[in-house]
MARBA-3410 file (N, C-alpha, C, O; in Angstrom, 1 decimal):
227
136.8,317.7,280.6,136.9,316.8,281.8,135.5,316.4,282.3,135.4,315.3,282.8 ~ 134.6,317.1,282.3,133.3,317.1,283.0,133.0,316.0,281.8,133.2,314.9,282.3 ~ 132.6,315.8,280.7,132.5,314.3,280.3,132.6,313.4,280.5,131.7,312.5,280.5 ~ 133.9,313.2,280.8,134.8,312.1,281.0,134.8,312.1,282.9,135.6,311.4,283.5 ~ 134.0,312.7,283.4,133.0,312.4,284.6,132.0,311.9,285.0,131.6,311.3,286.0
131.3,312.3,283.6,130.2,311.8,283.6,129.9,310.4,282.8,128.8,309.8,283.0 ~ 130.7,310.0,282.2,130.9,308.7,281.2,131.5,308.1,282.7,130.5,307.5,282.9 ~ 132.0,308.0,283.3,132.9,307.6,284.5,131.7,306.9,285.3,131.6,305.7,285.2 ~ 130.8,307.5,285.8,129.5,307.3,286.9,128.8,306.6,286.1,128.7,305.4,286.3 ~ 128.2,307.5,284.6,127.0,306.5,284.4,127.9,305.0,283.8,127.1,304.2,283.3
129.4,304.6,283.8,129.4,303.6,283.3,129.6,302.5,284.5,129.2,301.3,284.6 ~ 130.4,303.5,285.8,130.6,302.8,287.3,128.8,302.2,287.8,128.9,301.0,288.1 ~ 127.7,302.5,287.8,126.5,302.9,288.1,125.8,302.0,287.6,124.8,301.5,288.1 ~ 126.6,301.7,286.2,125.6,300.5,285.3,126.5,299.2,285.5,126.0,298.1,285.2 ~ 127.8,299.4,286.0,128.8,297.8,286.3,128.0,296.9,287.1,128.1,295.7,286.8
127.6,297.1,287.7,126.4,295.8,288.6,125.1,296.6,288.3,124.6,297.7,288.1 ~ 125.0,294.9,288.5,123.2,294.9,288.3,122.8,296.1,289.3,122.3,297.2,288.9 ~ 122.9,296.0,290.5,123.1,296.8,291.6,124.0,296.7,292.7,125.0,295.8,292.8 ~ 123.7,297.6,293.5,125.1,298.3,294.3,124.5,298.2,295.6,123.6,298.8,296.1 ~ 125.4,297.0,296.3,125.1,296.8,297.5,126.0,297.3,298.9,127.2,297.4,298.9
125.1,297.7,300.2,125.9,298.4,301.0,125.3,298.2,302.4,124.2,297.5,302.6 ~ 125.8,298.6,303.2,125.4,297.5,304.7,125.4,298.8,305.4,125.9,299.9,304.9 ~ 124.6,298.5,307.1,124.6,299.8,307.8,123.6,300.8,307.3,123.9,302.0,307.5 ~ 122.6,300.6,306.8,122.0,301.4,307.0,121.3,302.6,307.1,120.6,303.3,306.4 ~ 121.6,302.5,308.6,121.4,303.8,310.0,121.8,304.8,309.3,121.2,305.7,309.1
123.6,304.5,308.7,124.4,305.8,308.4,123.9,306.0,307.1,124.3,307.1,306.8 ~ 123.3,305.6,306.3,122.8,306.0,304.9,121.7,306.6,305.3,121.0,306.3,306.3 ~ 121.6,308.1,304.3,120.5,308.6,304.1,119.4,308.2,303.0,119.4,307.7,301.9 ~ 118.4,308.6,303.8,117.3,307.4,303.3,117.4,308.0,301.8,116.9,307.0,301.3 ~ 117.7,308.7,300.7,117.9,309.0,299.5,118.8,308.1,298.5,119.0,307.9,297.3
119.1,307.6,299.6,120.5,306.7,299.1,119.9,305.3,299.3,120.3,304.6,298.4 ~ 119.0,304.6,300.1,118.8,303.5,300.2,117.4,303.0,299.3,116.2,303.3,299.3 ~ 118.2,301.9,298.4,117.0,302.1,297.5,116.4,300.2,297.2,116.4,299.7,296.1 ~ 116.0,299.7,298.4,115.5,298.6,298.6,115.2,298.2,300.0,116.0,298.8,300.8 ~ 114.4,297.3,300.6,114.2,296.8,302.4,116.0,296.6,302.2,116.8,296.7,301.3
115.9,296.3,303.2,116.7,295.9,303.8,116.8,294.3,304.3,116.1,293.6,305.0 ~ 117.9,293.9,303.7,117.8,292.2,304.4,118.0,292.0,305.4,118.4,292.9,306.2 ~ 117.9,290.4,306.1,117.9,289.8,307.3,119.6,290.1,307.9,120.1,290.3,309.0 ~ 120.2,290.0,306.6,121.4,290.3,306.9,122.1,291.6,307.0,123.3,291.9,307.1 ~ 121.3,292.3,307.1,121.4,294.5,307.1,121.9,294.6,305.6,121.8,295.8,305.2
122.1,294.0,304.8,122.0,294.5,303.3,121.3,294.8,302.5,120.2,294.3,302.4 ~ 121.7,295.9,301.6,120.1,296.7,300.8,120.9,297.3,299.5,122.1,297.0,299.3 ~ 120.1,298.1,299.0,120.6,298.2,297.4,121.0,299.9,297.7,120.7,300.5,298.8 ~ 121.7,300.5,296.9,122.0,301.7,297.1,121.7,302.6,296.0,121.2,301.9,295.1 ~ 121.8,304.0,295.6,121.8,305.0,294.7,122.4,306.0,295.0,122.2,306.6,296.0
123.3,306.6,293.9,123.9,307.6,294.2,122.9,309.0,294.0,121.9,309.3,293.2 ~ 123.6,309.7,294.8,123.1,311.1,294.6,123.8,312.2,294.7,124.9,312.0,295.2 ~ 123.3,313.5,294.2,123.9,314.5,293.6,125.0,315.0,294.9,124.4,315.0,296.0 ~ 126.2,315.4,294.8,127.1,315.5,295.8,126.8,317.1,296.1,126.0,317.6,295.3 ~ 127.3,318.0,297.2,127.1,319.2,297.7,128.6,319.6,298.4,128.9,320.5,299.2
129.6,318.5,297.9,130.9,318.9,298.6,131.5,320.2,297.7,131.5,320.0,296.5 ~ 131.9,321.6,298.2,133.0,322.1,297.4,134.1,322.4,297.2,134.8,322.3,298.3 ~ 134.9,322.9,296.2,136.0,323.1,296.2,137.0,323.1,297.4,137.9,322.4,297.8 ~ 136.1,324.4,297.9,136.5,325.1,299.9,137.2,323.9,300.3,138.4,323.7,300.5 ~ 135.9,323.0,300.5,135.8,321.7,301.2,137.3,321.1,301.1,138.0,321.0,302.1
137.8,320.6,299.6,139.0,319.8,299.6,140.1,320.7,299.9,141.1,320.4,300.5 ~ 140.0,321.6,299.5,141.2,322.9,300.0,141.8,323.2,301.7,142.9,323.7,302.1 ~ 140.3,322.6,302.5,141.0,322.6,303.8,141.4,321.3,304.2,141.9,321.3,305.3 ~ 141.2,320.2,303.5,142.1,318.9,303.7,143.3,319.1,303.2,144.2,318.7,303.9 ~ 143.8,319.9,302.0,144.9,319.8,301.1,145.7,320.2,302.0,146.7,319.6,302.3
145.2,322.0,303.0,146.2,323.0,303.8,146.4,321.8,305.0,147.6,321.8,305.3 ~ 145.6,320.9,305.7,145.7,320.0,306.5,146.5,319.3,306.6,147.2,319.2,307.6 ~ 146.5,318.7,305.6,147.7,317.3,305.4,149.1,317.6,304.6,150.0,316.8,304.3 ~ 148.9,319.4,304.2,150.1,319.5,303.2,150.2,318.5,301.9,151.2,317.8,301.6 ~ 149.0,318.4,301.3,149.0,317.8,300.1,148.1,318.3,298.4,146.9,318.5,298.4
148.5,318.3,297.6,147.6,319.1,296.3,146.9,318.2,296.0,147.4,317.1,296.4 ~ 145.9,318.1,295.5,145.2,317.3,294.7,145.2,317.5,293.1,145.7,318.6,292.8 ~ 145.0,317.0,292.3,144.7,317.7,290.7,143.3,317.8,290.8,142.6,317.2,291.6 ~ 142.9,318.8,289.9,141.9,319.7,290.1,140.6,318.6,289.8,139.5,318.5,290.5 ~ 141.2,317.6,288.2,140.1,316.7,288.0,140.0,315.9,289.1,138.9,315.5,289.2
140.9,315.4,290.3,140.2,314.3,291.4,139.2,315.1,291.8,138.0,314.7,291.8 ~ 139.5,316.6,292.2,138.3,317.1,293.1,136.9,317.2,292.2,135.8,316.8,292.6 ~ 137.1,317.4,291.5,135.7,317.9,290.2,135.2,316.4,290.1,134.0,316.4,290.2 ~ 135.7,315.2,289.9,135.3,313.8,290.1,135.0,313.6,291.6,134.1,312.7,291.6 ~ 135.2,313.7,292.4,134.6,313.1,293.5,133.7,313.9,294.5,133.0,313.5,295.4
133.7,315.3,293.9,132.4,316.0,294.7,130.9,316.0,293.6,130.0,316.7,293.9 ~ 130.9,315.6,292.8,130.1,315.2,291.7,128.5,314.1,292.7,127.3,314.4,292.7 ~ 129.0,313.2,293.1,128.3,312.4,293.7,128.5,311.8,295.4,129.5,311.4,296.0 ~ 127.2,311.9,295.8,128.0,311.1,297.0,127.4,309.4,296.7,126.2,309.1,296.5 ~ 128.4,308.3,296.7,127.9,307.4,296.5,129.0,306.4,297.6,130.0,306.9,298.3
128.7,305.2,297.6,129.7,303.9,298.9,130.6,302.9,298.0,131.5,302.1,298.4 ~ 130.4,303.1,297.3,131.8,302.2,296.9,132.2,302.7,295.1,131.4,303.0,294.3 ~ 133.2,302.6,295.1,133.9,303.0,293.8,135.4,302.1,293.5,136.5,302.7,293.2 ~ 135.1,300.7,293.7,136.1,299.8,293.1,136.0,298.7,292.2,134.9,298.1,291.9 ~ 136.9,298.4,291.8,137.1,297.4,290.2,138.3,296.5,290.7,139.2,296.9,291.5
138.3,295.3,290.1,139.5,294.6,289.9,140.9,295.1,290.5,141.6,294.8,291.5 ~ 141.1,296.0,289.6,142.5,296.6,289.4,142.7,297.9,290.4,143.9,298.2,290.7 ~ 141.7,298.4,290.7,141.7,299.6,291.7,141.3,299.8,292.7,141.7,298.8,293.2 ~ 140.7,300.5,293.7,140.0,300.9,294.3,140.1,302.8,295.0,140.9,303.2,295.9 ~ 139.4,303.4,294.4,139.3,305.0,294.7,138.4,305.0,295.8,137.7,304.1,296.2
138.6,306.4,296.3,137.8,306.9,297.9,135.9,307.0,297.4,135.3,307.3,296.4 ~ 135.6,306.6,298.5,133.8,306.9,298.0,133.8,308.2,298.6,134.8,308.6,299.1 ~ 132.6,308.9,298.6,132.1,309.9,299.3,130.9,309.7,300.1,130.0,309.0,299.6 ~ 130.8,310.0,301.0,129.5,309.2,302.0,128.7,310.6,302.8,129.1,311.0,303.9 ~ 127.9,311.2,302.1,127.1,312.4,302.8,127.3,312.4,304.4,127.4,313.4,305.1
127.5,311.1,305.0,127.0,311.3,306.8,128.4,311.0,307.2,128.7,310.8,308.4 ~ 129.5,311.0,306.2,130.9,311.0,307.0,131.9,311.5,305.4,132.6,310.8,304.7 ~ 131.4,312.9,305.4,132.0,313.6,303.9,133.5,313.9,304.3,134.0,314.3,305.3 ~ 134.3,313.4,302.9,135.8,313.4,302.7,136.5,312.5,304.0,137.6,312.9,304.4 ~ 135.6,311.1,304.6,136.4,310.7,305.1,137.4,309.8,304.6,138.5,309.4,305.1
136.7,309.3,303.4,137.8,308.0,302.9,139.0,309.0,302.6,139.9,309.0,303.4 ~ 139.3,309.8,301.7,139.8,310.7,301.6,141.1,311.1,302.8,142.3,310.9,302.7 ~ 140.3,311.8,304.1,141.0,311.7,305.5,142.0,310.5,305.0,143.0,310.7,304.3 ~ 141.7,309.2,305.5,141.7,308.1,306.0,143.1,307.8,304.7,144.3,307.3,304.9 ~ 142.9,307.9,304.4,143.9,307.7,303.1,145.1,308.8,303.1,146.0,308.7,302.3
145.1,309.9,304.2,146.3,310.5,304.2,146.9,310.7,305.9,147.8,311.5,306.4 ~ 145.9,309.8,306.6,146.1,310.4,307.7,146.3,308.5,308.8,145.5,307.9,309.6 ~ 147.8,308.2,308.1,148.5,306.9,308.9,149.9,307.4,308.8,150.3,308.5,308.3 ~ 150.8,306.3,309.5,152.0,306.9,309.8,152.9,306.9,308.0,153.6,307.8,307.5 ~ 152.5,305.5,307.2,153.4,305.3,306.2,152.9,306.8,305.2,153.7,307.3,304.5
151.8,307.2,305.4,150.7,308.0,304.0,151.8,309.6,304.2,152.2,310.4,303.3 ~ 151.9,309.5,306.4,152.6,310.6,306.0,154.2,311.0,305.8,154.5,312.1,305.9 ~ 154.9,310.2,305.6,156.1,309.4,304.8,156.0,310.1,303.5,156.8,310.9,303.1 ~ 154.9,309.6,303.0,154.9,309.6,301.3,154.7,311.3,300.9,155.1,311.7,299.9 ~ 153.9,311.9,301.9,153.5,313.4,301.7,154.5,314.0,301.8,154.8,314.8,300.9
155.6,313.7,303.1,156.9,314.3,303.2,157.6,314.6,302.1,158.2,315.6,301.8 ~ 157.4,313.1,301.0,158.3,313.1,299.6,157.4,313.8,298.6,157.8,313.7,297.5 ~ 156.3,314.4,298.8,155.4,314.6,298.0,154.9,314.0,297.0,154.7,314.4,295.8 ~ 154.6,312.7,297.7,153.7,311.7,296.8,152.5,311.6,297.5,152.6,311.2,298.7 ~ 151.6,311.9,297.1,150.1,312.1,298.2,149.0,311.0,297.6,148.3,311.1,296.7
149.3,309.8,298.8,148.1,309.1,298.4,146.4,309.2,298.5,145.8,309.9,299.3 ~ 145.8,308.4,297.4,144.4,308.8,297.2,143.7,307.6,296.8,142.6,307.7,296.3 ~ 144.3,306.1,296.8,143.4,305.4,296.9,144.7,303.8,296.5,145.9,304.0,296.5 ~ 144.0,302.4,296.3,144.5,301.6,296.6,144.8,300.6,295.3,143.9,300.2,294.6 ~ 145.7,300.3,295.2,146.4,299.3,294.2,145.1,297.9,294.4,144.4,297.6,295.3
145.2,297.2,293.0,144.0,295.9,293.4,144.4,295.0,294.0,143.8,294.6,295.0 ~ 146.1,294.2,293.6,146.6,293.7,294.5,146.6,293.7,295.9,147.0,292.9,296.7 ~ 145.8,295.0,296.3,146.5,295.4,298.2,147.9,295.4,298.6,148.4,295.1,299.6 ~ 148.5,296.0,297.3,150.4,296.0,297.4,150.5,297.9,298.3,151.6,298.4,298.7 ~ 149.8,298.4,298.3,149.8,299.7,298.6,149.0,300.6,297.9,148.2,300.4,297.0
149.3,301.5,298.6,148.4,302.6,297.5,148.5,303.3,297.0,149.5,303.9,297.4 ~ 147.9,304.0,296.0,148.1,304.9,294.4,148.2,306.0,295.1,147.7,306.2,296.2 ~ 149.3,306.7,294.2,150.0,308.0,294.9,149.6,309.2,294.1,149.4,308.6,293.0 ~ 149.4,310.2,293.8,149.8,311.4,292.7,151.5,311.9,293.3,151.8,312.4,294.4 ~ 152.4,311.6,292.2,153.6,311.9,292.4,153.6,313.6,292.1,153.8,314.1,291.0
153.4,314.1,293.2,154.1,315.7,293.2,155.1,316.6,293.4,155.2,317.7,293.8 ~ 156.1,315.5,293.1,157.7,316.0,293.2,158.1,317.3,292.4,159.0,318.1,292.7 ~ 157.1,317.4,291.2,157.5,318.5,290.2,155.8,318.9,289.7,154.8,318.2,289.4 ~ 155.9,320.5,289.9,154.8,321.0,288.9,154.2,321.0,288.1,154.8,321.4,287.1 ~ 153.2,320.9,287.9,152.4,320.7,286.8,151.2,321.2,286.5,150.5,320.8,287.5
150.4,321.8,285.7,149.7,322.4,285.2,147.9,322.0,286.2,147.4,320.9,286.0 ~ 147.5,322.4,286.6,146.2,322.1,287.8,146.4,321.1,288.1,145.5,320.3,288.1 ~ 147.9,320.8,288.5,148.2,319.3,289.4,147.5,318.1,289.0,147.1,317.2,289.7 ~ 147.6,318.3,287.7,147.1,316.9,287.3,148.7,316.3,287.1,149.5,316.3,286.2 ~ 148.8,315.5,288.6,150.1,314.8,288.3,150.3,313.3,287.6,149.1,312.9,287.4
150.9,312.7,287.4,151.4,311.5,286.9,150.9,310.5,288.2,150.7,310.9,289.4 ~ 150.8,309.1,287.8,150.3,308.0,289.2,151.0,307.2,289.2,151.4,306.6,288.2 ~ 151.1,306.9,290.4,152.4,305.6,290.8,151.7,304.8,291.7,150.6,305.3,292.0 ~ 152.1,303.6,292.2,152.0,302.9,293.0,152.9,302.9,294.1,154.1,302.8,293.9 ~ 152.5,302.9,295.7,154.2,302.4,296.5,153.8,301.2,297.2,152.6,301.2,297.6
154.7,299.9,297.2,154.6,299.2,297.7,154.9,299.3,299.5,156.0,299.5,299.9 ~ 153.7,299.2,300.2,154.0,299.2,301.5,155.1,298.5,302.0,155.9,299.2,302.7 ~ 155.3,297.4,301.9,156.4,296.5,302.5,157.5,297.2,302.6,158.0,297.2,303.7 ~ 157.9,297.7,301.8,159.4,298.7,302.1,159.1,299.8,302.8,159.8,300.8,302.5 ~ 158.2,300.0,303.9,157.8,301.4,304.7,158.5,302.4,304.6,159.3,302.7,305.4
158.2,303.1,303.6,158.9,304.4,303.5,160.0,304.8,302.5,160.2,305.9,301.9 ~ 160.7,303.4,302.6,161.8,303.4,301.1,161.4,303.9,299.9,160.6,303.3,299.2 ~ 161.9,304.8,299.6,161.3,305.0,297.8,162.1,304.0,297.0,162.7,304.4,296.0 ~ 162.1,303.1,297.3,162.5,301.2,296.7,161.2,300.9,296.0,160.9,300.4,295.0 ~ 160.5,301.5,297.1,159.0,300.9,296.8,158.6,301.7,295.8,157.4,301.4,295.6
159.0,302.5,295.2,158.0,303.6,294.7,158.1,303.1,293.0,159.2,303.1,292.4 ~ 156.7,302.6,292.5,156.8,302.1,291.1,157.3,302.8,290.4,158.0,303.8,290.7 ~ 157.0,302.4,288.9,157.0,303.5,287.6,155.6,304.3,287.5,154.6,304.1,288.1 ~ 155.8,305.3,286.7,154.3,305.9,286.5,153.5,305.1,285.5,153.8,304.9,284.3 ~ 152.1,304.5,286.4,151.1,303.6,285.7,149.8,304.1,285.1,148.9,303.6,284.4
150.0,305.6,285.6,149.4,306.3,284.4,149.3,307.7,284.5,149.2,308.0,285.7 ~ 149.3,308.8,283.4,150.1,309.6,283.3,149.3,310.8,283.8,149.7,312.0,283.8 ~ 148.2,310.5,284.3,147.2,311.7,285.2,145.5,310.6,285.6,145.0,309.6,285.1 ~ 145.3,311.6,286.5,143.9,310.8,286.6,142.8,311.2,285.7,141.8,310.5,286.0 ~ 142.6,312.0,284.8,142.0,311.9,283.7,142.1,310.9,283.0,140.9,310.4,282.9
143.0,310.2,282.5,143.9,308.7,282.2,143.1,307.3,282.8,142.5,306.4,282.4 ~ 143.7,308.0,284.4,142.9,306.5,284.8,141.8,306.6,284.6,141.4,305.5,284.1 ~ 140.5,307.5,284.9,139.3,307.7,284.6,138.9,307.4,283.0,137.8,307.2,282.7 ~ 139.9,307.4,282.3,139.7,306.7,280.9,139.7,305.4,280.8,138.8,304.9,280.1 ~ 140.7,304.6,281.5,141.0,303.0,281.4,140.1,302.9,282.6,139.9,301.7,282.5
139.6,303.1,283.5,138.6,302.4,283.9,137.6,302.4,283.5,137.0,301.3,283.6 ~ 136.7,303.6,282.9,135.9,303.7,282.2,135.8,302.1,281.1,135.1,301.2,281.3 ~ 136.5,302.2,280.3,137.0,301.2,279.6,137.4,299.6,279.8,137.6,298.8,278.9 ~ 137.4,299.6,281.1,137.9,297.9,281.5,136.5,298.1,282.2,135.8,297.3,281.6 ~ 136.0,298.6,282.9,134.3,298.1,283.1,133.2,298.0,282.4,132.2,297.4,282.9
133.2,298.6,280.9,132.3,298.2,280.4,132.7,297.6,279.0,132.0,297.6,278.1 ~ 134.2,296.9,279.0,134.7,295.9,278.1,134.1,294.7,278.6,133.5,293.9,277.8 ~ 134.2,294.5,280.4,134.1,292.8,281.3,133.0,292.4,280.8,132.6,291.2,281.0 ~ 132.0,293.2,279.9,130.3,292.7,279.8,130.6,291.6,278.6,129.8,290.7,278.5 ~ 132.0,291.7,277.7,132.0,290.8,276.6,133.7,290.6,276.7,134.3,290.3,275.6
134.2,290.6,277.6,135.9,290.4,277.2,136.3,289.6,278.6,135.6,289.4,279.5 ~ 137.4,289.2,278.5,138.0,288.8,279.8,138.8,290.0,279.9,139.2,290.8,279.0 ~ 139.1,290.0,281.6,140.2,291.1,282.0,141.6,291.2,281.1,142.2,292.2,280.7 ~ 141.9,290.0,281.1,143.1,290.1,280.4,143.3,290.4,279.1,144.4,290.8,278.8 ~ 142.3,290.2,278.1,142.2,290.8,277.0,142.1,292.2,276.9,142.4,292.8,275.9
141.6,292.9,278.0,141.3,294.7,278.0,142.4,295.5,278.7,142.6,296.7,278.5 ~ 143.2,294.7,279.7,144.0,295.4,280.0,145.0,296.0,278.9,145.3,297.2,278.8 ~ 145.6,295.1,277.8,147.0,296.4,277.2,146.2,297.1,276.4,146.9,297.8,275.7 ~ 144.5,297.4,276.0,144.1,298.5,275.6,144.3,299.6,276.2,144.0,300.5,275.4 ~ 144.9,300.0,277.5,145.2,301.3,278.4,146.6,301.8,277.5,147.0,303.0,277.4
147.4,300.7,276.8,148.2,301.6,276.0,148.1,302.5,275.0,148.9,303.4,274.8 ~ 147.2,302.2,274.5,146.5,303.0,273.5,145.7,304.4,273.6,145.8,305.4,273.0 ~ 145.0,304.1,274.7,144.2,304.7,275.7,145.3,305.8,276.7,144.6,306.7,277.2 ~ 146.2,305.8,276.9,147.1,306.4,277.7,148.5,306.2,277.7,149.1,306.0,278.7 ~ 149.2,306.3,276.1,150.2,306.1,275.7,151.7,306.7,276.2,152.8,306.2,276.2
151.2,307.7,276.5,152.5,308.2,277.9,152.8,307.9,279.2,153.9,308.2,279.7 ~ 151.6,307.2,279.8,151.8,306.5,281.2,151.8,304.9,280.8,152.7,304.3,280.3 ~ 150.5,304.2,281.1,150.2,303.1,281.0,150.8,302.4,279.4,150.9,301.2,279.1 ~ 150.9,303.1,278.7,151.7,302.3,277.6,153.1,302.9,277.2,153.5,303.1,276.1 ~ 153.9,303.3,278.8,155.2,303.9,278.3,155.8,303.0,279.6,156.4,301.9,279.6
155.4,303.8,280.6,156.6,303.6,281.9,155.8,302.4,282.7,156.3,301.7,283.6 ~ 154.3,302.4,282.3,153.3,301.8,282.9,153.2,300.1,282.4,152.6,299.2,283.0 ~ 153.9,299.9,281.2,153.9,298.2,280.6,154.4,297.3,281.4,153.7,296.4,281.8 ~ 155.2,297.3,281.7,155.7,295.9,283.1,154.2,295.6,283.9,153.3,294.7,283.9 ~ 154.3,296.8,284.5,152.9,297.1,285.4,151.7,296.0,285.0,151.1,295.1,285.6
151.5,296.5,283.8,149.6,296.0,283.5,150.3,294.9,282.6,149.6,293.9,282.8 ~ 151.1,294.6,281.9,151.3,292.7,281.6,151.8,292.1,282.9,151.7,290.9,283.1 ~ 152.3,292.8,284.0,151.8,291.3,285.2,151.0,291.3,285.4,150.7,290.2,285.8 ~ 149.7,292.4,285.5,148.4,292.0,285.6,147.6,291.4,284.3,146.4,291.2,284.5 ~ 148.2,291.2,283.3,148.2,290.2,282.0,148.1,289.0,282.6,147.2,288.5,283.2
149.0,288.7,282.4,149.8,287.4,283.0,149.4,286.5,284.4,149.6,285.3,284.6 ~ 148.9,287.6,285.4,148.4,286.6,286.3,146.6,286.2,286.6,146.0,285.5,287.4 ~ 146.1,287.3,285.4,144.9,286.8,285.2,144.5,286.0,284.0,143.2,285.8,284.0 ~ 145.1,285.5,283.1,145.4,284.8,281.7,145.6,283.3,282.8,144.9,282.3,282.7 ~ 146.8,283.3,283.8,147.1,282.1,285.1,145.9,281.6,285.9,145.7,280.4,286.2
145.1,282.8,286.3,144.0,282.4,287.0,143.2,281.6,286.0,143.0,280.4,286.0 ~ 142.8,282.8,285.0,141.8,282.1,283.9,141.5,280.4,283.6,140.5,279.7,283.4 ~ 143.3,280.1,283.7,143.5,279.0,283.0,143.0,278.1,283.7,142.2,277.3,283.4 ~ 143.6,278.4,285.6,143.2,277.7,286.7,141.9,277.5,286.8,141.5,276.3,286.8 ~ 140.9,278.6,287.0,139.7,278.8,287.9,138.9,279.1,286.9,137.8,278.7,287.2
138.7,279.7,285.7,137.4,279.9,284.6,137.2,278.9,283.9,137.9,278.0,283.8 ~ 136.0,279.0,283.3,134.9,278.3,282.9,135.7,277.5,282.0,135.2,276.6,281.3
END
């Protein structure tokens, strides 16, 4: 797993040219790695994280929620300000406000809904349709559980609750790995049904509806709005 962590950062790290972030005050000067513009914008770098285990264990007793073992071992790795793509968006870690995105992501009225059912969210669909759950209804081996989507709109209904779009976050940390550093020579839509291959029991089982409408409406865009 620790590989497929480290392939994860240095591929997240190298997706832009650089990595821009506002504010600052609240960055530690280790982290800010250019002046600062007229507009409070400046370049960033990650650095080596100091969160531990402990750490995520007293959010988990907090919110009544598990984590799988690989989110925690991926996200105290680095503290860095943003960690989104197209298709996703996961919690950052931020040294001067540690495990808040985290907090923030289990602690609204719909998030604690979903914990009740033991689906524990940890970060956000690209649409903005809701956010990625680890489905913990049933046990599993260092809670690396299966990922779903819930659509907010149905507050609370498990109407909303997708299929599984992929079958642990080891998985997703594979297909993103992989759709960020395909965009340097592919369009989106040609890389997405590689996740079936890549993750044949989630994203190319229960997960295909899922990523061909995200086929389908970037192939629409394309046609519309690219070059």
């Amino acid at each position: 797993m620790n590989e497929t962590i480290d392939r994860f950062f240095k591929a997240y790290f190298n997706y832009s040219d650089f990595l821009i972030g506002y504010d600052h005050e609240k960055t530690p000067k280790p982290m800010v790695n250019s002046t600062v513009n007229q507009n409070g914008y400046y370049e960033w770098k990650p650095i080596n994280g100091t969160l531990t285990v402990a750490d995520y264990s007293k959010i988990e007793q907090k919110f009544h929620v598990k984590f799988p073992e690989s989110f925690i071992e991926w996200h105290k790795q680095y503290f860095f300000l943003d960690c989104s793509c197209q298709l996703m968006g996961l919690p950052i870690s931020s040294p001067t406000e540690p495990l808040q995105h985290i907090i923030d992501n289990l602690d609204y009225d719909l998030a604690k809904e979903l914990i009740d059912a033991k689906l524990y969210p940890f970060g956000d669909e690209g649409n903005d349709a809701g956010p990625l759950v680890f489905d913990g209804r049933y046990e599993v081996e260092d809670n690396e559980y299966p990922i779903r989507i819930y659509d907010h709109e149905y507050g609370g209904d498990m109407e909303g609750l997708s299929e599984i779009i992929f079958s642990s976050f080891p998985k997703l940390l594979e297909c993103f790995i992989h759709y960020i550093q395909e965009l340097k020579t592919r369009k989106n839509f040609e890389i997405i049904p590689d996740f079936f291959q890549i993750d044949p029991t989630g994203a190319g089982k229960t997960g295909v509806d899922y990523w061909l409408e995200w086929v389908a409406m970037e192939k629409e865009n394309d046609e519309m709005f690219g070059d």
